[in-house]
DRENKOL-702415 format. One record per atom (N, C-alpha, C): residue in three letters; x, y, z. Coordinates in steps of 0.2 Angstrom, whole numbers, plus 5000, padded with zeros to 4 digits. Example, Ala and Ser with C-alpha at 12.3 -4.5 7.8 and 13.67 -1.06 7.14 Angstrom:
! DRENKOL-702415
+------+------+------+------+
: rest :    u :    v :    w :
+------+------+------+------+
:  ALA : 5066 : 4972 : 5039 :
:  ALA : 5062 : 4978 : 5039 :
:  ALA : 5066 : 4984 : 5039 :
:  SER : 5064 : 4989 : 5035 :
:  SER : 5068 : 4995 : 5036 :
:  SER : 5064 : 5000 : 5039 :
+------+------+------+------+
//
This chain:
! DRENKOL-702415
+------+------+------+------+
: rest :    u :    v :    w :
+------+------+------+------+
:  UNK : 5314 : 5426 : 5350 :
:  UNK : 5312 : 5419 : 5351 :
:  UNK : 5318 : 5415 : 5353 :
:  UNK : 5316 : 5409 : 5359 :
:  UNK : 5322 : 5407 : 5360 :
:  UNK : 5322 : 5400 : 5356 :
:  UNK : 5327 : 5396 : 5354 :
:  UNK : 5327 : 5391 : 5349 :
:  UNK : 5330 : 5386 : 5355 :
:  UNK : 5329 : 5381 : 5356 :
:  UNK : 5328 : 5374 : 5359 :
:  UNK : 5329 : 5367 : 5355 :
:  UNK : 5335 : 5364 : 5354 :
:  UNK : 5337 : 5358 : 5351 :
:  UNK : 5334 : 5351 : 5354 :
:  UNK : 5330 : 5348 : 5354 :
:  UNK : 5328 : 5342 : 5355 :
:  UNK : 5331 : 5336 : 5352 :
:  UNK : 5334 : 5333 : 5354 :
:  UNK : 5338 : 5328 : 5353 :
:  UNK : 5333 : 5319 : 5355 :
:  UNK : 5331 : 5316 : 5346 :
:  UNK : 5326 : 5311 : 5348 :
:  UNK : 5332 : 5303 : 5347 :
:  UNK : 5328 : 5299 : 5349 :
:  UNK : 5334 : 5294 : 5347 :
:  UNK : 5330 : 5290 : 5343 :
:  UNK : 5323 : 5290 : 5340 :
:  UNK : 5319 : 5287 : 5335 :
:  UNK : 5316 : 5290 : 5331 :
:  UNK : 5316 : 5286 : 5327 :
:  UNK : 5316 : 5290 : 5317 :
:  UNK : 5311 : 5296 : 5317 :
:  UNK : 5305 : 5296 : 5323 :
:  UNK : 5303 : 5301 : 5323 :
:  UNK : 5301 : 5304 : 5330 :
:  UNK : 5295 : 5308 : 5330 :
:  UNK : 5292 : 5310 : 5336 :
:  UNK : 5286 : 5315 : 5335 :
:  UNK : 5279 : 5313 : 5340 :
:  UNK : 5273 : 5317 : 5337 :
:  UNK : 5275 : 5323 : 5339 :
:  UNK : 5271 : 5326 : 5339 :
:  UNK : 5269 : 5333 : 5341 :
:  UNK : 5268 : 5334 : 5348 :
:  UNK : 5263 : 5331 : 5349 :
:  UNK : 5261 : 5333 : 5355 :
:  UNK : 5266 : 5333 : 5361 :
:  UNK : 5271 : 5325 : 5359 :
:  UNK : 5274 : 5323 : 5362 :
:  UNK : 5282 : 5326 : 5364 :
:  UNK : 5283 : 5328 : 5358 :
:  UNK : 5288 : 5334 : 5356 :
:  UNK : 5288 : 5340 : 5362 :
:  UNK : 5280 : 5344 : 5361 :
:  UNK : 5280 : 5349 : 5367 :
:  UNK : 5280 : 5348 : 5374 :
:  UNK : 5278 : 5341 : 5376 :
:  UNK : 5279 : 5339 : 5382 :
:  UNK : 5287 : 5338 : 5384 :
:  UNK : 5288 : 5332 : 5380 :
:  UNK : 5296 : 5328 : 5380 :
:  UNK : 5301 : 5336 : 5380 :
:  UNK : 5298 : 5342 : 5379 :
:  UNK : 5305 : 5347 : 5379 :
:  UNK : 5304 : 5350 : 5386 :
:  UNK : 5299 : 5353 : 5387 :
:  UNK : 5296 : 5354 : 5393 :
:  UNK : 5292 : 5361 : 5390 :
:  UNK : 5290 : 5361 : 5385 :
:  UNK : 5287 : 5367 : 5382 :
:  UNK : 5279 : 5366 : 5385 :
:  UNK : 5277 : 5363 : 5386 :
:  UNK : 5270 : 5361 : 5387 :
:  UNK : 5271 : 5355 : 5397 :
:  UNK : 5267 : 5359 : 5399 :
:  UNK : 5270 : 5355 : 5405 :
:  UNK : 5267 : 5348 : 5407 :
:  UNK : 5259 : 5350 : 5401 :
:  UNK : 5256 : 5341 : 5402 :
:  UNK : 5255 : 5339 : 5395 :
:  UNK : 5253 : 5334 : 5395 :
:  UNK : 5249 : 5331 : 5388 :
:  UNK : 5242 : 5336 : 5389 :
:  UNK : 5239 : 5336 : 5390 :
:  UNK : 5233 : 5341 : 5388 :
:  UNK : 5235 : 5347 : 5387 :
:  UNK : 5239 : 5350 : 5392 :
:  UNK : 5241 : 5358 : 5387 :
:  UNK : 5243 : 5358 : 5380 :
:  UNK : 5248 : 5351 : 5380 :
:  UNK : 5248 : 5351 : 5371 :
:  UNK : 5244 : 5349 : 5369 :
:  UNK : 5241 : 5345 : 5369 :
:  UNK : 5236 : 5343 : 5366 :
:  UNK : 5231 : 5349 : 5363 :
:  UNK : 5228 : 5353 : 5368 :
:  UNK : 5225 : 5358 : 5369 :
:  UNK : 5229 : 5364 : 5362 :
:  UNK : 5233 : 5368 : 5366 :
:  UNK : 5238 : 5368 : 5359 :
:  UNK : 5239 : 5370 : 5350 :
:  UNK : 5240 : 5362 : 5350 :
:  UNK : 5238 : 5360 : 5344 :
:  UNK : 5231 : 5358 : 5342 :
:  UNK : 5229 : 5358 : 5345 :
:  UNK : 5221 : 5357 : 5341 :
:  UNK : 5218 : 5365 : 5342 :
:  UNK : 5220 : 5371 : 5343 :
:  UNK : 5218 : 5375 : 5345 :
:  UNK : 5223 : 5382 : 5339 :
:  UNK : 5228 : 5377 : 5337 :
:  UNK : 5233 : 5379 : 5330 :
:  UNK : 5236 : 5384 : 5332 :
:  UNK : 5241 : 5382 : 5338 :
:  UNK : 5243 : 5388 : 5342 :
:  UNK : 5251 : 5387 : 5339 :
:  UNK : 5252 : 5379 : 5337 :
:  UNK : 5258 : 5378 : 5337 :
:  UNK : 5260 : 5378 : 5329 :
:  UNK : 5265 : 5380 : 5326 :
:  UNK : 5265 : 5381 : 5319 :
:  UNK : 5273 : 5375 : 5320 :
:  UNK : 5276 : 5373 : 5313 :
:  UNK : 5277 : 5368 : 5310 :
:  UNK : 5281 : 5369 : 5304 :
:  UNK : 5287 : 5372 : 5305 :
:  UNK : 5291 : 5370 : 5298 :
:  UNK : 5287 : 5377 : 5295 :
:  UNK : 5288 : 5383 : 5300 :
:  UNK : 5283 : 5390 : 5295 :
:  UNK : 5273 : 5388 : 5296 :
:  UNK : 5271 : 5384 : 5295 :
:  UNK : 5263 : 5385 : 5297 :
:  UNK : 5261 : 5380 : 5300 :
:  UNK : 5255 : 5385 : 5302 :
:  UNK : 5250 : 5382 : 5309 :
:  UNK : 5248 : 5373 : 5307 :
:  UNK : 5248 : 5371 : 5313 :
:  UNK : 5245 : 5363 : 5312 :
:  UNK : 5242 : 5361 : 5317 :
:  UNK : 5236 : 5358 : 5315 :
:  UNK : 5230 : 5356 : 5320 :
:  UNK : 5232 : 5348 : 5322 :
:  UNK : 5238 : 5345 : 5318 :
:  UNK : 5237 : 5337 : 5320 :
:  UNK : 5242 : 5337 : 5326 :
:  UNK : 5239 : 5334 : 5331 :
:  UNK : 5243 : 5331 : 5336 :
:  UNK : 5249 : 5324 : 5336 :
:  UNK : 5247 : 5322 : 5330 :
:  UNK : 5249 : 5316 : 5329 :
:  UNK : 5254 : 5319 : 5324 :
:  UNK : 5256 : 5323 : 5323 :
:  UNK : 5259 : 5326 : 5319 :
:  UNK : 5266 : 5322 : 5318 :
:  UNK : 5269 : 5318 : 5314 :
:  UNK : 5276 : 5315 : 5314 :
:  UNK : 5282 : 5318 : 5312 :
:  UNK : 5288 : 5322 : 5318 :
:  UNK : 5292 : 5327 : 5317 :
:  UNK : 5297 : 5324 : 5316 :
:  UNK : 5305 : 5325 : 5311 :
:  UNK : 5310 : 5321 : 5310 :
:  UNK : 5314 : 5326 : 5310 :
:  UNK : 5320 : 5323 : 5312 :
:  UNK : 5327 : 5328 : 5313 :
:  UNK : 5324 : 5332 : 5308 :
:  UNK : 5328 : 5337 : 5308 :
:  UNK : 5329 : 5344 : 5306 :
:  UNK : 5319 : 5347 : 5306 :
:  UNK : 5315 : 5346 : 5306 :
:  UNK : 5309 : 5348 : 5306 :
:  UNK : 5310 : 5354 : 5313 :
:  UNK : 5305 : 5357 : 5313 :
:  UNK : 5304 : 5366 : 5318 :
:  UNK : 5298 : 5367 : 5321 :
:  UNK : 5297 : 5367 : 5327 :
:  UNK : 5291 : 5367 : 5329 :
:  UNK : 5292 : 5374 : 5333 :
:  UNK : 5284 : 5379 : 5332 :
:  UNK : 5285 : 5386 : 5335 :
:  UNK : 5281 : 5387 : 5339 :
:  UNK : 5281 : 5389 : 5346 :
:  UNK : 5275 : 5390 : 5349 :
:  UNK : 5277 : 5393 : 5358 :
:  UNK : 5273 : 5396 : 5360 :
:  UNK : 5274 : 5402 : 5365 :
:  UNK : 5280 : 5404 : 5366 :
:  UNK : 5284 : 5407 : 5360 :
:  UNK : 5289 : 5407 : 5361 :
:  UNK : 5295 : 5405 : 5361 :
:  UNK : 5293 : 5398 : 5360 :
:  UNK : 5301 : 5395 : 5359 :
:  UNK : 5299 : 5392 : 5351 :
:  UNK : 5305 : 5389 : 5350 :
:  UNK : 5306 : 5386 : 5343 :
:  UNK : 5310 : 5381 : 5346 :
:  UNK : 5308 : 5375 : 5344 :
:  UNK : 5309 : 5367 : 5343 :
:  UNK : 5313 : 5365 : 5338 :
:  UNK : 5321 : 5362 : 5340 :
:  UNK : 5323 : 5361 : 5333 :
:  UNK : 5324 : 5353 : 5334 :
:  UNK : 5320 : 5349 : 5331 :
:  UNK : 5323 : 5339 : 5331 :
:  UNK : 5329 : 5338 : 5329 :
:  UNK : 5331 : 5336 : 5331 :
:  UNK : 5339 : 5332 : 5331 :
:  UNK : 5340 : 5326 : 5331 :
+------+------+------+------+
//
C-alpha cells in the first residue's frame, strides 16, 4: 500500500473531504459513495460516516492507499 501524508491547516477534516482534498477520490460523490458503501477503513476499521472528523495523526485506508493527517 502506498502511504500519502496529507497536511491540513485546521483542527480537523471530514472524511469525505479528506478523500477528495488528496486526490484519492476524484469527486465528492465517489467519496461519498465510498464511505457510505464501507470501502473506507479508519484508524484499522471500516466507517460508514462521511462526516467522519479526522485529526493529525488519524489513518485513513482505501483502494490502496493510506491517508496519513498531519
Amino acid at each position: 500500500m502506498e502511504e500519502q501524508r496529507v497536511k491540513i491547516e485546521t483542527e480537523y477534516i471530514k472524511l469525505d473531504a479528506l478523500l477528495k482534498f488528496s486526490g484519492a477520490a476524484e469527486t465528492g460523490g465517489e467519496a461519498k459513495l465510498a464511505v457510505q458503501e464501507g470501502e473506507v477503513k479508519v484508524n484499522g476499521a471500516a466507517c460508514t460516516l462521511r462526516g467522519k472528523k479526522l485529526r493529525p495523526g488519524d489513518r485513513a485506508e482505501w483502494n490502496g492507499l493510506i491517508l496519513v493527517v498531519e
